[in-house]
N, C-alpha and C positions, 0 to 999 in steps of 0.2 A: 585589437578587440573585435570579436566579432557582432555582425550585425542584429539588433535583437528579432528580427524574420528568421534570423540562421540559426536561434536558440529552440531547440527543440527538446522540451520536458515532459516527463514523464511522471503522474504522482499512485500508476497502479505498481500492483505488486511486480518484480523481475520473473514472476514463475512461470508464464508464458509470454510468447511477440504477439498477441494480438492484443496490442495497444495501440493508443490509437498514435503514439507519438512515434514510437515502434516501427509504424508502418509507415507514417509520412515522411522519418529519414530513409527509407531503406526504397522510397518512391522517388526522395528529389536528388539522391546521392548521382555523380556525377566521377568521372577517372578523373585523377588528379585532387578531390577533394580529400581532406583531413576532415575525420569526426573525432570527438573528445567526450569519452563517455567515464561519469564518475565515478565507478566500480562495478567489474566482471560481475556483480552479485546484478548489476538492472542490463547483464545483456540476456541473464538467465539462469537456470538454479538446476538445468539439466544439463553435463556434462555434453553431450552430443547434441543438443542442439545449439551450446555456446560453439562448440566449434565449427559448424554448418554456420550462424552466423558471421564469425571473422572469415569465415570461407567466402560467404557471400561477398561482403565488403571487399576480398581478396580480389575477388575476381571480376569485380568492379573495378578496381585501381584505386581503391580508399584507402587511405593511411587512416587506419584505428590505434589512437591514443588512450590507454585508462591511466585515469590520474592516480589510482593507489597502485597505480604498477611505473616508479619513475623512469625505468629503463625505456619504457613505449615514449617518453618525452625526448628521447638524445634523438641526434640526429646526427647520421654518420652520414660520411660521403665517400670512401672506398668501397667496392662489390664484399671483398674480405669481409668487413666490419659488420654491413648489413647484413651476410650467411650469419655470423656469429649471434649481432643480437635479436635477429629472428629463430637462430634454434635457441635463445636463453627463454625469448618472449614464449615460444610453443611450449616450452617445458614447464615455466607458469603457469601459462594458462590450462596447461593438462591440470597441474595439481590444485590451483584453484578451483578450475568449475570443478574437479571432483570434489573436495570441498565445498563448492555450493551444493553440489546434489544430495553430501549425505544433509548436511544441515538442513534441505527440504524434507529431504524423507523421514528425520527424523523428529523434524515439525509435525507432519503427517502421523507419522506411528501415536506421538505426546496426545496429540489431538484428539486423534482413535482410543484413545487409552480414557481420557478425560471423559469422553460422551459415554462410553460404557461404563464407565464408574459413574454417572450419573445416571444412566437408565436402569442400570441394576440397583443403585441406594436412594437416587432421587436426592443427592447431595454433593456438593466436590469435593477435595479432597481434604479443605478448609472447612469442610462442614456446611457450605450455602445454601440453599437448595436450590434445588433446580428451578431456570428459567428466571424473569425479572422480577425481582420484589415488588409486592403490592403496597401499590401506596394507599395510605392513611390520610381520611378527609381530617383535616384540621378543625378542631374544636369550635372554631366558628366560622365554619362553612357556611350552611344554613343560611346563617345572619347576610354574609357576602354577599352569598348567590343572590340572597332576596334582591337586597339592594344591587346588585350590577345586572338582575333580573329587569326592574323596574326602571333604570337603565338612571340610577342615583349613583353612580360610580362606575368608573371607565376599567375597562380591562388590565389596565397597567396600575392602578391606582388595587383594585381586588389582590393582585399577584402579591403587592406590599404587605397588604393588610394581612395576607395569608401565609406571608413568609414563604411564597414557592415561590418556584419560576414560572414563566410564560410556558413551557411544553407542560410541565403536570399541573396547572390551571387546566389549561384544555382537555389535558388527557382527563384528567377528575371531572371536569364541565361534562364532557364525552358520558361518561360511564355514569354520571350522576342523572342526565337526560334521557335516560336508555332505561333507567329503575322502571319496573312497573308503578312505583307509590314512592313520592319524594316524602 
């Protein structure tokens, strides 16, 4: 089991190494070390630069292990064994990161696709409109704010009585103190 100093996570997107967990394995790696990474999708989502990364590790003397790839877990001990399951591993990983890449780009295109269908109707494709719904002061607003005004009711006790949450109290507090005329 490894040490939890030696666990290094990552919680940004796999679509670039400029993270910050990214960089701190790829600073403390050492020859002879094993890293264990839990899917080719968080080494990266561009063909060529997944394989620039297992190049790096390569050429470090890093054993890279992906757990959704079992074959990176055997470990052989004949020269034979290891040519074989390194060209099974590179031929994977060819067709994977390809595989990540289109699945980026076609994240990208969807996306592109979505923004102009709302800049053009000002709605998606569900009919929403565009941007975050405006919220609606609660019927007895007023009465609250007075009272958590005059400071007869606490913040948490107003959120109740109003049936929101803590962020659209605030956001509502925000925009209702900004009124020219309450």
């Amino acid at each position: 089991m490894p040490k939890p100093e030696n666990i290094i996570s990552d919680k940004q997107s796999g679509k670039d190494f400029n993270r910050p967990g990214c960089q701190s394995l790829k600073e403390r790696v050492r020859e002879g070390d094993e890293i264990f990474i839990t899917s080719i999708y968080r080494l990266g989502r561009d063909k060529d630069a997944i394989k620039d990364e297992l190049r790096f590790f390569k050429e470090k003397g890093v054993i890279v292990h992906i757990l959704n790839f079992p074959q990176t877990m055997l470990v052989v001990c004949d020269e034979h064994q290891r040519s074989v399951m390194e060209l099974v591993n590179n031929l994977l990983i060819e067709v994977f990161s390809f595989i990540a890449q289109e699945e980026r780009e076609n994240i990208r295109r969807r996306q592109a696709e979505g923004i102009a269908l709302w800049r053009k109707t000002g709605k998606t494709k569900t009919g929403r409109p565009y941007g975050r719904p405006k919220i609606q002061f609660p019927s007895n607003w007023k009465k609250v704010y007075a009272l958590w005004k005059e400071k007869k009711l606490q913040s948490k006790e107003a959120w109740y009585l109003l049936k929101i949450s803590k962020n659209v109290f605030y956001r509502l507090l925000k925009e209702y103190e900004q009124r020219p005329s309450k």
